[in-house]
C-alpha atoms as one frame of an Amber mdcrd trajectory, in Angstrom:
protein
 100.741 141.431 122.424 103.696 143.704 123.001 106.508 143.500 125.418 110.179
 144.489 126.090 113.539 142.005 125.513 116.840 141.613 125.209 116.935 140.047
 121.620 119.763 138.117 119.840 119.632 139.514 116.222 121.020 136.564 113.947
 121.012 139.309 111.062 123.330 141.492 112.881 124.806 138.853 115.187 124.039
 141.846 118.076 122.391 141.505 121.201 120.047 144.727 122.228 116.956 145.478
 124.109 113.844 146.143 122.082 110.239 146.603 121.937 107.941 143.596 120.325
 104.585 143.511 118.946 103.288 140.300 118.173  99.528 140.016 115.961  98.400
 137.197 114.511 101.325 135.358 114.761 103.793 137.002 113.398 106.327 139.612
 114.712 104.608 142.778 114.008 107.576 145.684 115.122 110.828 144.873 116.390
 112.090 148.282 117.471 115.469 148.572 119.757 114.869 150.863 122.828 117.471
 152.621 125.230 116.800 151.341 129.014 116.789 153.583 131.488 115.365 153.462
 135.168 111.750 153.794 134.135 111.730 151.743 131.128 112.845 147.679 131.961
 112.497 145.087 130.092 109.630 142.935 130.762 111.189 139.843 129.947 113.890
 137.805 131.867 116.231 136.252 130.005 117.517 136.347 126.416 115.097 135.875
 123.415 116.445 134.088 120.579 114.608 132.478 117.165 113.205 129.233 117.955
 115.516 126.498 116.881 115.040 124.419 113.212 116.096 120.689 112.364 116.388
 120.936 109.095 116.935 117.431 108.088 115.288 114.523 110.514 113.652 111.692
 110.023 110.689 111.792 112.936 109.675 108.058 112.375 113.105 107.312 113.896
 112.362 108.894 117.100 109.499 106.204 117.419 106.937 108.936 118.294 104.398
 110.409 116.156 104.984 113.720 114.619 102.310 115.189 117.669 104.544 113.721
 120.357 108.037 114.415 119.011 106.786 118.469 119.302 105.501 117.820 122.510
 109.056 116.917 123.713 111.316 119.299 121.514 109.518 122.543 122.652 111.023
 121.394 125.649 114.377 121.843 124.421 113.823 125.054 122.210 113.021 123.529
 118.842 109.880 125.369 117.402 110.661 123.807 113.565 111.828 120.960 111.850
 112.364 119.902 108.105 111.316 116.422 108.340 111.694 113.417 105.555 108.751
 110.828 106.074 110.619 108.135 103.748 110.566 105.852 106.835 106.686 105.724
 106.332 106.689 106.383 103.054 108.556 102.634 102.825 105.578 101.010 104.734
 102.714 102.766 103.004 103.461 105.061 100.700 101.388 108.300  99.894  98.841
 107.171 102.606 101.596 107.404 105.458 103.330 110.588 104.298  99.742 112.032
 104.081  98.645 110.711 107.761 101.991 112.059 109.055 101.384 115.615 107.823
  97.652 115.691 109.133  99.015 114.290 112.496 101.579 117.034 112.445  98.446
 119.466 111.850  97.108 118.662 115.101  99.754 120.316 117.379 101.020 123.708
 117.438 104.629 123.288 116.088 106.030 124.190 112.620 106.522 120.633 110.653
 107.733 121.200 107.225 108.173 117.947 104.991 110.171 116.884 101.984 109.019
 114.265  99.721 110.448 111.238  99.797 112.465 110.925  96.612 113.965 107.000
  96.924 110.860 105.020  98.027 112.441 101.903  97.813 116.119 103.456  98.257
 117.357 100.947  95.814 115.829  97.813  93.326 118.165  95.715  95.734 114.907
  95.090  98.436 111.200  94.869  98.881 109.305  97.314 100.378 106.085  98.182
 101.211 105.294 100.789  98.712 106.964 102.903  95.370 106.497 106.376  94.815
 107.493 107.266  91.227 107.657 110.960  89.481 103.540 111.379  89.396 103.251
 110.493  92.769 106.676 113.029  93.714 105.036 115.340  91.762 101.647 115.275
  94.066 103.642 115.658  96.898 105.406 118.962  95.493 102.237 120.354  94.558
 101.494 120.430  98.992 102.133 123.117 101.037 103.599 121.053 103.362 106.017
 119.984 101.492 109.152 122.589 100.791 112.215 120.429  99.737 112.746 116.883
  97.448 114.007 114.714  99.780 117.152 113.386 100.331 118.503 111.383  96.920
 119.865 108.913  97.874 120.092 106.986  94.514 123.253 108.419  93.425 124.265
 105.779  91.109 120.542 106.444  89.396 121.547 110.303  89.542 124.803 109.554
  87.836 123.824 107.229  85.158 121.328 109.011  84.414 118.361 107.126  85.396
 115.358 108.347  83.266 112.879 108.208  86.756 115.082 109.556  88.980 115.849
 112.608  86.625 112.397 113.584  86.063 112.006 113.428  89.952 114.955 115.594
  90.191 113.542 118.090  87.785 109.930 118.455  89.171 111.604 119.384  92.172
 113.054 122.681  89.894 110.093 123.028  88.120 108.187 123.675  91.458 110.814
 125.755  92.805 111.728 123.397  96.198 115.502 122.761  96.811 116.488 119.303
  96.205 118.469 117.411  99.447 121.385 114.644  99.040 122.893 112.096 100.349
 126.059 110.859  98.400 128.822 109.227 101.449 131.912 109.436 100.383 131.248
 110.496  96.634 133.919 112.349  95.252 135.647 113.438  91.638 133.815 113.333
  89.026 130.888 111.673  90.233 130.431 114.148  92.637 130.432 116.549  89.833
 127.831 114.666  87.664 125.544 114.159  90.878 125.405 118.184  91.502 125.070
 118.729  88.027 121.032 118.041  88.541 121.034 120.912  91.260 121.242 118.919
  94.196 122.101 121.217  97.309 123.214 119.840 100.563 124.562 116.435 102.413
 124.584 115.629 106.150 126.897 112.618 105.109 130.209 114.092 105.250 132.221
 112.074 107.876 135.615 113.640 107.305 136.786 117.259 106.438 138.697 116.675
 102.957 135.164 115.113 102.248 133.075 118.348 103.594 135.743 120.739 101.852
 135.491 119.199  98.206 131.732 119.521  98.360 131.605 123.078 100.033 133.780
 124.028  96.788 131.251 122.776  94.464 128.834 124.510  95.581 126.701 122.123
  98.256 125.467 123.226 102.104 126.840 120.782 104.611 124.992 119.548 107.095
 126.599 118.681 109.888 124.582 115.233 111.750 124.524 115.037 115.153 122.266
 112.183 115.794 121.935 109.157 118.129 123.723 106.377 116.062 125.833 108.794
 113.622 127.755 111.652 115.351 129.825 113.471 112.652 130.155 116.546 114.475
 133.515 115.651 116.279 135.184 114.277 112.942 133.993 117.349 111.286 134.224
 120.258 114.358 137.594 119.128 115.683 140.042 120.020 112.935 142.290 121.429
 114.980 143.528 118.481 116.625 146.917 117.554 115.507 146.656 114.133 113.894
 143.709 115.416 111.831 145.184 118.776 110.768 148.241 117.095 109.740 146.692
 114.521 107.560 144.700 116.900 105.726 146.419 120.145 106.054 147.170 120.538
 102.276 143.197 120.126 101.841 142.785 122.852 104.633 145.173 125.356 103.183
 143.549 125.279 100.263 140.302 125.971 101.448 141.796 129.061 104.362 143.306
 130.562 100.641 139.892 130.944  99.485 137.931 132.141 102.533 140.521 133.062
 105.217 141.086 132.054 108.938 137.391 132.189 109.743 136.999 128.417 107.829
 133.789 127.253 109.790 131.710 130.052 109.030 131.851 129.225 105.081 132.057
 125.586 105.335 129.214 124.337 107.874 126.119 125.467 107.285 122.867 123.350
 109.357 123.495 121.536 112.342 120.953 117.982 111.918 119.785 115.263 113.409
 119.053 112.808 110.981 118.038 110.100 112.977 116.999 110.884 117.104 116.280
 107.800 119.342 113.713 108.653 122.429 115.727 108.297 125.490 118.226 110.896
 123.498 115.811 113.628 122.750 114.185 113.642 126.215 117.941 114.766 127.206
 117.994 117.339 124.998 117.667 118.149 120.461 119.432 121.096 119.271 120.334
 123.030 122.398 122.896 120.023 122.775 123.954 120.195 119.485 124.872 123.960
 120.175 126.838 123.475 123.098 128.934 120.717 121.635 130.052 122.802 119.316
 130.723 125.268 120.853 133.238 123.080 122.837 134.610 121.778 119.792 135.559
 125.285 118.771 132.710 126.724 116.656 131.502 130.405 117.582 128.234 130.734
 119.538 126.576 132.570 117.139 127.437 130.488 114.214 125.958 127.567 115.150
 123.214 129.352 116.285 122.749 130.315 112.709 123.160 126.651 111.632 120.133
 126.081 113.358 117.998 129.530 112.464 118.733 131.559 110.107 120.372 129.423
 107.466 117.891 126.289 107.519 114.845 129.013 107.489 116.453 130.919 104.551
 117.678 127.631 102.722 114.482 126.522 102.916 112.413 129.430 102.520 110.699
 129.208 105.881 108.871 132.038 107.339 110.609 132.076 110.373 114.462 131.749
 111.716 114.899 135.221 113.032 113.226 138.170 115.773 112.255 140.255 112.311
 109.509 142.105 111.529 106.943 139.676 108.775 108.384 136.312 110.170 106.558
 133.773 112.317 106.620 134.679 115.932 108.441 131.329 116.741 111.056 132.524
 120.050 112.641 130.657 123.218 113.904 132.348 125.890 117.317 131.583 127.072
 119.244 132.641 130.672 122.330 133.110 128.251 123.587 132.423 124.829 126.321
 130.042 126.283 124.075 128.053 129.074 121.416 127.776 126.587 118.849 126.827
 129.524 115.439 127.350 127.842 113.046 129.349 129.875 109.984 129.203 127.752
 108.936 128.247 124.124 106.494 130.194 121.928 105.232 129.471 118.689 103.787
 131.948 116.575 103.415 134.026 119.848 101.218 131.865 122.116 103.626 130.158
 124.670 103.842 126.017 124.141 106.384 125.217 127.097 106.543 127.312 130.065
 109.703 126.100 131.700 108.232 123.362 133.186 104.893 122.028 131.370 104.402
 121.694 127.689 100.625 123.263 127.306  98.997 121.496 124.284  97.900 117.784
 124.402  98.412 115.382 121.197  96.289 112.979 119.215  96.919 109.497 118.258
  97.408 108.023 114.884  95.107 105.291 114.011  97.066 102.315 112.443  96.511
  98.554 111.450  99.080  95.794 111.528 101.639  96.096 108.204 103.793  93.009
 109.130 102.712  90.504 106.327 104.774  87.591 107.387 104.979  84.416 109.122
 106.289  82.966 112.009 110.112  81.728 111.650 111.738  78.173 112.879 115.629
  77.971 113.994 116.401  76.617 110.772 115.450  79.470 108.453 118.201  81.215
 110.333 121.182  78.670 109.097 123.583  78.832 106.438 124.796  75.592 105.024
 127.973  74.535 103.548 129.746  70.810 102.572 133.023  71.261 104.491 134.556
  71.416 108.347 135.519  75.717 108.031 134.806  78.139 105.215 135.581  81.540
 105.213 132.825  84.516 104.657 132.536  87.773 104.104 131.344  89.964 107.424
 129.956  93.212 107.980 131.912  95.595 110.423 129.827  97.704 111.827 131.135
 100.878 113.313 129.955 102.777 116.616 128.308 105.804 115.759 129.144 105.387
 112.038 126.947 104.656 109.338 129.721 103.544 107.174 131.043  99.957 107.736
 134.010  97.789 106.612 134.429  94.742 104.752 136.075  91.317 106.110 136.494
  88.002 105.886 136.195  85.542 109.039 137.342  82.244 109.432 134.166  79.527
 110.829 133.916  76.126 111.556 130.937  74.157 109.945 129.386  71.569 112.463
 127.026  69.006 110.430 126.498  71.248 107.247 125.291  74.388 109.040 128.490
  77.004 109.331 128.869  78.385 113.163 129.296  82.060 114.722 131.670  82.846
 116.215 131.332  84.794 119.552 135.065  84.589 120.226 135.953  86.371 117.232
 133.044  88.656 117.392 131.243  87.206 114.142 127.356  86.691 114.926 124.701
  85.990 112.363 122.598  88.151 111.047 119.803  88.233 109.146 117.049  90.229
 106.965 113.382  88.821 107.118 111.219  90.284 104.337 107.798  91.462 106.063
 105.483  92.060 103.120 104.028  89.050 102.378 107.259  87.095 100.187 108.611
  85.552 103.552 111.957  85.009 102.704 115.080  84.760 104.838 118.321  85.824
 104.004 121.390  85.126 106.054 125.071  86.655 106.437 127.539  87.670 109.076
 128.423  90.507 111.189 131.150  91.888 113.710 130.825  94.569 116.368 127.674
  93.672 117.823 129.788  91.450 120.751 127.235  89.161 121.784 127.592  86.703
 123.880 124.289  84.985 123.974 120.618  85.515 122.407 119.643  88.121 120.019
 118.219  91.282 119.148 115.466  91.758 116.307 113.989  94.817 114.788 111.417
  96.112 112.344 112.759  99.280 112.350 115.195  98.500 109.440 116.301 101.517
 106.816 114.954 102.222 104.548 112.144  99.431 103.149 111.818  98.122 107.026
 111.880  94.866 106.457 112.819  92.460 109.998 116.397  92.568 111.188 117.794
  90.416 113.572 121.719  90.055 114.896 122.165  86.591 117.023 124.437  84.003
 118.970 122.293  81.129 117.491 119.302  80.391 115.444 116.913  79.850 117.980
 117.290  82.469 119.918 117.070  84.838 116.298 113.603  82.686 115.586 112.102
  83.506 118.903 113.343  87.503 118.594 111.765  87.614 115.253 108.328  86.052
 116.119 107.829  88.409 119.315 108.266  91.211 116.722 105.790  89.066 114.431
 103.480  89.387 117.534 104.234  92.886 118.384 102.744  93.816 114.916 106.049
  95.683 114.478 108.400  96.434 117.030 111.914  95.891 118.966 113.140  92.773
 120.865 115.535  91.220 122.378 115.617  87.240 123.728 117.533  85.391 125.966
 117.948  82.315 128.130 117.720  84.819 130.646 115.132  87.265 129.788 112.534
  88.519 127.235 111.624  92.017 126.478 110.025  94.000 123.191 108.479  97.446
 122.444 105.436  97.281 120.611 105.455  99.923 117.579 102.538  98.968 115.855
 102.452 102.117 113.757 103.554 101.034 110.412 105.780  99.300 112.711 108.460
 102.275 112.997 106.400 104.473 115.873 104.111 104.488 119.068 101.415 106.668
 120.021 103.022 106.766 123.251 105.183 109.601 124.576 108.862 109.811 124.248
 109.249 109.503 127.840 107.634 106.238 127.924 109.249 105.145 125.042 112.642
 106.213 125.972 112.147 104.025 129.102 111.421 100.986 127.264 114.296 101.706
 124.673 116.213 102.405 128.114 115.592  98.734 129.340 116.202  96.851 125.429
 119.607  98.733 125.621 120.749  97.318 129.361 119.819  94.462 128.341 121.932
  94.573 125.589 124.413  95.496 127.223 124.480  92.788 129.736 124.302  90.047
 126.768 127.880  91.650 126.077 127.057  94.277 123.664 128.824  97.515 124.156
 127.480  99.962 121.035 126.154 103.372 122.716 122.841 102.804 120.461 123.051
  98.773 119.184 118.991  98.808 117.939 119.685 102.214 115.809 123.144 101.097
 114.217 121.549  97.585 113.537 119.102  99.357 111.499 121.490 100.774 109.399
 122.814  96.970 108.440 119.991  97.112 105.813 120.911 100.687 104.362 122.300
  99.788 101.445 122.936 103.350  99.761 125.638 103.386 102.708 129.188 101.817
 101.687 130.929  99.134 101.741 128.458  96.143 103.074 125.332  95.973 104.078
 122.684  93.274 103.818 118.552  93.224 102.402 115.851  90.730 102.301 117.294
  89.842  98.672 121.092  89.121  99.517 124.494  90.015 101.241 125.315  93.854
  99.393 128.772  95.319  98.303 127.720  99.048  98.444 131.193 100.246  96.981
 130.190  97.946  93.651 126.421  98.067  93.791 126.552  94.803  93.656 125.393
  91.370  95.859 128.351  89.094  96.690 128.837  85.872  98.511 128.009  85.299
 101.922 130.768  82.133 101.248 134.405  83.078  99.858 135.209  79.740  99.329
């Protein structure tokens, strides 16, 4: 196949007409042409690389891999670098492996890491461990091009015998290793990149970004449905950041001049993509955000091409002759409307249908535990008020705060307080142990009933957030029920959506899916919760790895310490 374009060159960062050959997949010649009146292009529009995600978690879209491509070559995406620790939580090897055959079914370009911290921490139960031999299985795959995200970073800096032989089978097979260290800094920092760990999408600030861009790590910058870091990151310019941390930021223009985004952002991310926001729009959004938040076109158009693909060692991420034939086509670099998607030359989305169909994943029911009563949900205490610690959660954060709260104990059993904002919440362990454990939590803003989950980073056990025990009992159950799932419960109403594989994702598409996410959410809302994504930030509660408190099926957890503490102060 040959034709005529305009092409965006992300070597060059020039735009020119040229002729393309396409055979067997891969771009063949890539020659530029002069126009005249008897040679036109053939194509309208701009054609541009495909765009790469290269860090996302596809389980958190609640798709399978199949559907998720069906709805991102919508939006331009033709590649993604995808972690299956979600899955690999639930069912170890077995769901990493059934992920990477279902991605094998549909024409899209899935590229996997292996899961390095399956459980994230000895602080929960999960459904499965992968050590160093089974790492080391994974690494040996194709499919597989990266370590995944370490998210152990104590492990990393003390040394941790298991997690340092995971770290170096990752070098001895020649695969980039990913992090994850939130707020690490000093000379932890510098221990945790001694073992050759190369990026983190966890940077929420820039003095945080800039002292890890100076020792030597790729930022990733996340733009994802419950954390959004591109605005604390992008916006430097604004005066009450710039002044805060302009003696960090002069240090950093000293070394590499005015131009300060091109050297210190390198991959724009996801992360984490609910349903009803990737039927909007992946990447392309990404783009245009920051583009309003000051970044040049063309740079984050390499964040999401040429430096993933290069980082990664992908066969694709520019219009070059020897890569993959992965292009969109574009009106203009600014609108970023895409035309048409094609993937290794055939076209996959022709501006308005996508033109391959998608196979399900088989699965079986992986919630091991039984049905809950009201009083497995209490907390008891000998007193009228105690005070307790509480999680503060954060919209579109990650990180949360700790508190304490004032609440009044009516016959033994210590009461929530919806005036202050302080709900209960609790973790329900789902393979087999059935135990309960309870805490408290602010930001949420419910007024009545509850929401439950088993969508739950990272060992996905049940998580529920309510105004009363009953009401958490019956949310829990219908998830029970659901073999896996979402739900929220009312005196008003009942709703859940069924994700019965592994409990984390449904065979359905994303536009059914976002619709039922669509509905949980209103509801939400109307019980009084305002959080733009409430089910995706309360899975995060149970992320320990994430400072300062979070919460598992084994107790209430000081992340800054590493540590369980008391649900009770006094």
């Amino acid at each position: 196949m040959s034709f005529t374009a305009y092409i965006l060159d992300v070597i060059t960062d020039t735009i020119y007409p040229a002729r393309i050959t396409i055979e067997n997949g891969l771009f063949k010649e890539v020659t530029p042409i002069t126009l005249d009146e008897n040679y036109l292009v053939d194509v309208e529009g701009l054609v541009i690389p495909g765009f790469i995600d290269s860090h996302i978690h596809i389980e958190s879209s609640m798709i399978t891999p199949a559907q998720f491509a069906r709805i991102a070559v919508r939006h331009g995406t033709t590649a993604v670098v995808c972690d299956p620790h979600e899955i690999a939580n639930v069912l170890g090897i077995e769901g990493v492996e059934a992920m990477i055959e279902n991605a094998k079914q549909v024409p899209f370009n899935f590229y996997f890491t292996a899961p390095s911290c399956v459980p994230a921490t000895s602080f929960e139960t999960s459904g499965a461990t992968l050590d160093s031999s089974d790492i080391e299985y994974l690494l040996k795959k194709d499919e597989i091009v990266a370590l995944g995200e370490m998210m152990n970073f104590p492990g990393v800096i003390n040394d941790d015998e298991e997690v340092v032989r995971k770290l170096e089978l990752a070098k001895k097979y020649g695969k980039p290793i990913d992090g994850h260290a939130p707020l690490l800094s000093g000379e932890d920092l510098d221990k945790y990149l001694e073992h050759g760990i190369s990026t983190d999408h966890e940077c929420s600030n820039i003095v945080e970004a800039i002292e890890k861009k100076l020792k030597g790590m790729k930022i990733m910058v996340r733009d994802g449905s419950s954390a959004m870091n591109m605005e604390g990151l992008f916006d430097i310019y604004k005066d009450d950041i710039f002044h805060q941390y302009e003696e960090e930021f002069n240090v950093f223009k000293n070394i590499f001049g005015n131009r300060i985004y091109s050297p210190l952002f390198d991959f724009i991310v996801s992360d984490d993509k609910h349903p009803n926001d990737l039927i909007k729009g992946h990447l392309n959004l990404s783009i245009k955000k920051a583009v309003d938040l000051g970044i040049d076109v063309l740079k984050a158009i390499h964040m999401v091409t040429i430096n993933p693909a290069q980082h990664y060692n992908l066969n694709c991420g520019a219009i070059m002759e020897g890569l993959k034939a992965d292009y969109i086509v574009v009106d203009s670099i600014y609108k970023g409307k895409v035309l048409k998607t094609y993937i290794g030359g055939e076209c996959v989305f022709d501006g308005e249908n996508v033109l391959f169909d998608v196979p399900e994943i088989e699965s079986e029911n992986t919630i091991n535990a039984s049905k809950k009563t009201a009083s497995d949900f209490d907390i008891h205490y000998d007193g009228d008020e105690c005070t307790v610690n509480v999680i503060e959660s954060l919209d579109g954060e990650l990180l949360t705060n700790k508190i304490t709260a004032k609440l009044q104990v009516k016959e033994g059993i210590v009461q929530p307080d919806i005036y202050q904002d302080v709900l209960k919440i609790a973790v329900v362990e789902r393979y087999g142990g059935n135990t309960v454990v309870n805490a408290f939590i602010k930001g949420f803003e419910l007024k009545k009933g509850a929401i439950a989950s088993s969508v739950a980073h990272d060992s996905h056990n049940i998580i529920v957030i309510g105004c009363d025990s009953e009401s958490m009992a019956q949310a829990v159950n219908q998830v029970i029920d659901d073999a896996g799932g979402i739900s929220i419960v009312s005196s008003d109403f009942n709703y859940s959506l069924p994700l019965p594989i592994a409990g984390l994702m449904s065979n359905e598409d994303a536009y059914e899916v976002a619709d039922n996410v669509a509905i949980l959410r209103k509801m939400a809302r109307t019980l009084g919760c305002q959080l733009e994504a409430p089910f995706m930030t309360m899975a995060f509660m149970a992320l320990l790895v994430i400072p300062s408190i979070k919460i598992s099926d084994k107790g209430l957890f000081d992340g800054d310490n590493f540590e369980f503490m008391d649900v009770i102060v006094d």
